[in-house]
C-alpha positions as CSV (number, residue, x, y, z in Angstrom):
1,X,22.9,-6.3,19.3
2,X,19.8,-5.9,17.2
3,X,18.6,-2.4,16.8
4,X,14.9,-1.4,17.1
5,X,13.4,1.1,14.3
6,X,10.6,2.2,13.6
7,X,9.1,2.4,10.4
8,X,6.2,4.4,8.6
9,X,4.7,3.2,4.9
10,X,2.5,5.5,3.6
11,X,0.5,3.9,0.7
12,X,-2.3,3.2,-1.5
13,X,-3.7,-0.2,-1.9
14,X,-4.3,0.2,-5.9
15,X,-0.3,1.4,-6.4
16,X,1.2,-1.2,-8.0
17,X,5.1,0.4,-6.6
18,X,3.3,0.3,-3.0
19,X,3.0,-3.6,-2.6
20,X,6.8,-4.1,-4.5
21,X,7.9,-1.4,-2.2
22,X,6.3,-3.4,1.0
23,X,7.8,-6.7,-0.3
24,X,11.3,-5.1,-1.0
25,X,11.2,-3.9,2.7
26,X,9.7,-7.4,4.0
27,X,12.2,-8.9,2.5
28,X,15.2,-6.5,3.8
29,X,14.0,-6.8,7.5
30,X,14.0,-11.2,6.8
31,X,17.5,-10.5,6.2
32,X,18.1,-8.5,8.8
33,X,17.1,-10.7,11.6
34,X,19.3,-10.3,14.4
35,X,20.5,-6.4,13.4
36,X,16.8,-4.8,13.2
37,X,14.1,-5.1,14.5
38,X,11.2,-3.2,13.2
39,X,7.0,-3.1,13.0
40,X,5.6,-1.5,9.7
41,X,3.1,1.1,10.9
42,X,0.6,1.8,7.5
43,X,-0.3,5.2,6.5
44,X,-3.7,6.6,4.4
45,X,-2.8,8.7,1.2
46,X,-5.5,8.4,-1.6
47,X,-4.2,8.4,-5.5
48,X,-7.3,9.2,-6.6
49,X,-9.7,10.9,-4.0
50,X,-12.0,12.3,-6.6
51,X,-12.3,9.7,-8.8
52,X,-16.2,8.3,-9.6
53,X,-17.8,5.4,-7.8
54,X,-17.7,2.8,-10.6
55,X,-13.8,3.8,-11.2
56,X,-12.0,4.4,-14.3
57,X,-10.2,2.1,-17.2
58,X,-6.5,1.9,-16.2
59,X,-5.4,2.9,-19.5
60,X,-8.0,5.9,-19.9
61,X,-6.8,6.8,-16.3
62,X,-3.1,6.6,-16.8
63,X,-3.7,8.6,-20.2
64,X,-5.9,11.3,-18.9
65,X,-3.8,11.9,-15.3
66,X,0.1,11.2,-17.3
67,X,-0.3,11.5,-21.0
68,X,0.8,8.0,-21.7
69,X,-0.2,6.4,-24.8
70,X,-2.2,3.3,-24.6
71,X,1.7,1.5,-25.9
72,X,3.3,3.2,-23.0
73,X,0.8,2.2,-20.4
74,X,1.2,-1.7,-21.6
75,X,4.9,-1.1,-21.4
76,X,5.2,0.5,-18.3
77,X,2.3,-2.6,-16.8
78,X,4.7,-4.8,-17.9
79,X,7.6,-3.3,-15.6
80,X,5.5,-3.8,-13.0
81,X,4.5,-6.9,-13.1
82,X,8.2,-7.7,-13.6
83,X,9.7,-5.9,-10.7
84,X,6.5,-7.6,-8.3
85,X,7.4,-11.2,-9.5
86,X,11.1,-10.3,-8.6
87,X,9.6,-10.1,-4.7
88,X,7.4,-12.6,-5.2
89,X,3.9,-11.1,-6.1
90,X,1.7,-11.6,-8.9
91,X,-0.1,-8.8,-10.9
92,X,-2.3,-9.6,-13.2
93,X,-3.7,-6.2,-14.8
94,X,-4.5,-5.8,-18.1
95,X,-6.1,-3.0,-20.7
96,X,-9.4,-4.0,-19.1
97,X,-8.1,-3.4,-15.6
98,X,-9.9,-0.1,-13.7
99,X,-9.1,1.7,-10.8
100,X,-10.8,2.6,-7.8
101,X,-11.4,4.9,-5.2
102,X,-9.3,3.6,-1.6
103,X,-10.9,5.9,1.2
104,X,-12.8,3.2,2.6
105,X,-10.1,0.5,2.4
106,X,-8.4,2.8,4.5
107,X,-10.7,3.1,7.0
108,X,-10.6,-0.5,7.0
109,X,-7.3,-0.7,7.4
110,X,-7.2,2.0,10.2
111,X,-9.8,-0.4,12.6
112,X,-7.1,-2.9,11.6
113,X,-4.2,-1.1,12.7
114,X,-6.1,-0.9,16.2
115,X,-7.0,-5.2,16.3
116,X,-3.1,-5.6,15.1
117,X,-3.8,-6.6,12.0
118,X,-3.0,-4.2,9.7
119,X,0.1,-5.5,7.5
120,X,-2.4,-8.4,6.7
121,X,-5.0,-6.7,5.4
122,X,-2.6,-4.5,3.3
123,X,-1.5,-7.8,1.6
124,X,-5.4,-9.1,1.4
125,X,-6.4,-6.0,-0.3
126,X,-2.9,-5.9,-2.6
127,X,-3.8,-9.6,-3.6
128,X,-7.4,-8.5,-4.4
129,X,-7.0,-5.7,-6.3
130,X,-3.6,-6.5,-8.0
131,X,-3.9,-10.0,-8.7
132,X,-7.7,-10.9,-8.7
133,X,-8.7,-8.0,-10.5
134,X,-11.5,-7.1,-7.5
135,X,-13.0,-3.6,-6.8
136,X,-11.6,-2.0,-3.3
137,X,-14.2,0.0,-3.3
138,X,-16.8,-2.9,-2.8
139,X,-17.8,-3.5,0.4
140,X,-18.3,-7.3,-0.2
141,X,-14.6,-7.3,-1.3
142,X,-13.3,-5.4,1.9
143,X,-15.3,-7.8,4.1
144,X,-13.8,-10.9,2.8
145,X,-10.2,-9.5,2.9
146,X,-10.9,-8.7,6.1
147,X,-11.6,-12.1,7.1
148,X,-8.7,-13.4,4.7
149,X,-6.4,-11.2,7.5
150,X,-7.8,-12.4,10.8
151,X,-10.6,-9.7,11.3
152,X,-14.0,-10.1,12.6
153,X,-15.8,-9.9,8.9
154,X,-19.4,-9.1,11.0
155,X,-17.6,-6.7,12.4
156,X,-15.6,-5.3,9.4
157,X,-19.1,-4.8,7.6
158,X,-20.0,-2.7,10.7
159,X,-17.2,-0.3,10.2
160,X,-18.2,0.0,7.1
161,X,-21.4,0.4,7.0
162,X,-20.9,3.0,10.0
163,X,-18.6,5.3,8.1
164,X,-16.4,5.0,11.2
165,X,-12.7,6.4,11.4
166,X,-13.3,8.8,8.2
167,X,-12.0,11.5,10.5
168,X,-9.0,9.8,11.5
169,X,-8.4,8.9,7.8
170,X,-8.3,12.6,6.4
171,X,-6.4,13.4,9.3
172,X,-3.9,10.7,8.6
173,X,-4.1,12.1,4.5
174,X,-3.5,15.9,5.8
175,X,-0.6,15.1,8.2
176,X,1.6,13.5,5.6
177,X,0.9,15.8,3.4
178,X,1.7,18.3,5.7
179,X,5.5,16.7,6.2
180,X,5.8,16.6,2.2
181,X,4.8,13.2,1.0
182,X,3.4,13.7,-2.4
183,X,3.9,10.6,-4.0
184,X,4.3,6.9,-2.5
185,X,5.1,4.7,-1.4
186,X,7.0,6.9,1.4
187,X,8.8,4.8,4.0
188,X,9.8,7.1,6.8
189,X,12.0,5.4,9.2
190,X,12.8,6.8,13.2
191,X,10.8,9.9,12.0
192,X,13.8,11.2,10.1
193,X,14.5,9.1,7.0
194,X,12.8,9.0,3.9
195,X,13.0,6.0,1.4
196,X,11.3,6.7,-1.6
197,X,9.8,4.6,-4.1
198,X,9.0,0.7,-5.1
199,X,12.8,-0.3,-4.2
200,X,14.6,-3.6,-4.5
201,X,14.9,-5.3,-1.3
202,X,18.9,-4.8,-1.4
203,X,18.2,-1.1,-1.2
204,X,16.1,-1.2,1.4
205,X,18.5,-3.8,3.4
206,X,21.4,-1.3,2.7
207,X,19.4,1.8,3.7
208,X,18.1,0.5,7.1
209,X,21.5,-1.1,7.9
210,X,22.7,2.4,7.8
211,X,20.2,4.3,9.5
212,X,20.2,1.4,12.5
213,X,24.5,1.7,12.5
214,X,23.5,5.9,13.4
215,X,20.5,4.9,15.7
């Protein structure tokens, strides 16, 4: 008898453990066809909220917020794009990459959430930012993931253009804060489980078939 769990992700679409985190839990709940079944319910949280319009160089970013060296920002890029080709994504960053402020990809992503589209556009955006190098920040780019996902891209510009759903964004932000997510991705599953972090898909398969075995 298949067990039905819910399931909050709280992410960023420029954090590279985000999208392997979401494909590690795709992946799990493929596997677990028949035991779970689960929606993905997506979650604002900005990594950097402040940062200026025309973004920042990924090394000068990683360097100024962590202190890594320029070496240890190449090593750590190459991790990631490891870990994201074992789940089946491509990242393609490099020392010329930059990073961007999200807070109107999230709004996007909230009027998706409401046309049922909103695990589509996550991927859209991943796939722009993290493997075609494109600026999330750009309304040009949001429109066309839009329409990549299934959305109305006439209307997607609209929301844009409209500011719409900033409220409900910040709300979003403050709430999770609020229940002590600090760092993502954050999968919260039922409410009451917290899986941290950019795992494998085995992890994830093994947490949720616990968690559904106590449901």
């Amino acid at each position: 008898m298949s067990r039905t769990l819910t399931i909050d992700f709280v992410s960023d679409v420029v954090c590279p453990w985000c999208v392997i985190g979401l494909r590690g839990l795709e992946i799990a709940l493929e596997r677990l066809q028949g035991e779970v079944d689960a929606q993905i319910r997506f979650h604002p949280f900005e990594l950097n909220p402040d940062i200026a319009a025309e973004g920042e160089n990924i090394v000068d970013h990683i360097g100024r917020k962590y202190g890594s060296t320029p070496e240890q920002s190449a090593i750590n890029r190459a991790t990631i794009r490891a870990r994201a080709g074992d789940v089946g994504f491509a990242i393609a960053m490099s020392d010329e990459s930059r990073i961007y402020n999200t807070f109107d990809a999230h709004r996007l992503l909230h009027w998706a959430g409401l046309e049922g589209r909103q695990q589509a556009l996550e991927h859209a955006l991943f796939a722009a930012y993290f493997s075609n190098g494109l600026n999330p920040a750009d309304f040009a780019i949001l429109v066309a993931a839009a329409g990549e996902a299934g959305l109305d891209r006439a209307r997607a510009a609209e929301v844009l253009q409209s500011g719409l759903y900033a409220d409900e964004v910040r709300a979003g932000e403050r709430l999770w804060q609020s229940r002590g997510i600090s760092a993502v991705p954050a999968v919260i599953v039922n409410e009451r489980y917290l899986i941290s972090g950019g795992q494998p898909p085995e992890a994830f398969e093994q947490a949720l078939r616990n968690i559904a075995a106590e449901a």
